[in-house]
N, C-alpha and C positions, 0 to 999 in steps of 0.2 A: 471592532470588526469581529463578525465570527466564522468559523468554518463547520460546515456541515458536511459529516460522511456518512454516505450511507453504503453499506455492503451484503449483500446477496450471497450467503456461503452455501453450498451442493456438497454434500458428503452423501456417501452410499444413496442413503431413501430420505433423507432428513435434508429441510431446504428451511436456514432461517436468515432471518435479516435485521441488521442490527443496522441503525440510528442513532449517531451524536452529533451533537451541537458543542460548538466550546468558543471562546473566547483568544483571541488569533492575533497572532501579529505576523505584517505582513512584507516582504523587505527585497533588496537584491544583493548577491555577493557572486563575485568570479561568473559571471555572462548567466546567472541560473534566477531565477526566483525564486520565493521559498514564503512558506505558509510556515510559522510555529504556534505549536498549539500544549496545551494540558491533556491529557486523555482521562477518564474516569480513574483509572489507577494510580494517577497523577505522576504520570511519566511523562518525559517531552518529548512529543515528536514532532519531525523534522522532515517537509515535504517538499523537496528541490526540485524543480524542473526547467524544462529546454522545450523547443519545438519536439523532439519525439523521445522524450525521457523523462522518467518521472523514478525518482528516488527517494524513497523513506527510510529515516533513521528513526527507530526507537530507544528511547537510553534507560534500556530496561537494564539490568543484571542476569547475563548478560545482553549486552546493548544487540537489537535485531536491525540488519539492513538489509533493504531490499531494493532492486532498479525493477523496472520497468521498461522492457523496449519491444515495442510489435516484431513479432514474427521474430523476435530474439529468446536465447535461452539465457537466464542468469543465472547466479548460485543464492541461497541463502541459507544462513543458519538462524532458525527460528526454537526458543524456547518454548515447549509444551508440557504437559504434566507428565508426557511419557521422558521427558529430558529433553535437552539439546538433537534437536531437528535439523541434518541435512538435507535440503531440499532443491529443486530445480524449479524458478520460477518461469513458467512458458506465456509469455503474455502476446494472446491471438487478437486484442483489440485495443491501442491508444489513442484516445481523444484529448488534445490539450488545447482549450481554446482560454486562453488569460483575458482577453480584452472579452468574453462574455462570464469571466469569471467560475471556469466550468473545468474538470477533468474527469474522463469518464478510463476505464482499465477494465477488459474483460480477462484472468489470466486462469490457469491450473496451475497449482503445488503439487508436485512427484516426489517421491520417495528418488535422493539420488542414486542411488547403485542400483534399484530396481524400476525405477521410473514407472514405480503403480503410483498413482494420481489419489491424492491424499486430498485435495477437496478443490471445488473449482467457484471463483469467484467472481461477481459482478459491484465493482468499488464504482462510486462516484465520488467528487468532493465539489463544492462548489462553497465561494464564501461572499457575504456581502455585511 
């Protein structure tokens, strides 16, 4: 099985889009599904979901999580090269369709305590 992500990041004036492919395994535990995958850095990530949730664990050093839920705000802490990142994940579009094997997430990252909008992105995932 593989998983394909593809993601659409918006910073300032700069719009890129990155594309992986990886090799997946696919399973259910406690009412969620879940996609595990290798990432290029060869971290494992971990993409659980529900009818309108969608949760990623990276088990990076340190480990990054993040949910997903429309018209909800989350918290995360995301490592970047400027250090450990708190941030507010605002996710304005979830699509989770399992049985066409598809998830689509339109969300923005903000700066927590000042909620300036640190990039804004277009994720799908979809695996076969």
């Amino acid at each position: 099985m593989q998983v394909e992500i593809k993601n659409i990041i918006q910073t300032d004036k700069q719009t890129e889009t990155i594309r992986e492919v990886h090799d997946c395994q696919l399973g259910q535990k406690n009412g969620m599904a879940y996609i595990l995958y290798q990432n290029t850095d060869k971290e494992r990530v971990l993409l659980k979901y529900k009818e309108q949730e969608l949760l990623m664990v990276r088990y990076s050093e340190p480990r990054t999580i993040m949910s997903f839920q429309e018209d909800r705000l989350t918290a995360a802490q995301i490592p970047t090269p400027l250090g450990l990142q708190k941030l507010t994940v605002e996710t304005t579009r979830l699509f989770i369709q399992p049985e066409n094997q598809y998830i689509a997430a339109d969300y923005v990252l903000k700066q927590a305590e000042t909620e300036d909008v640190f990039a804004r992105y277009q994720l799908t995932i979809s695996w076969y």
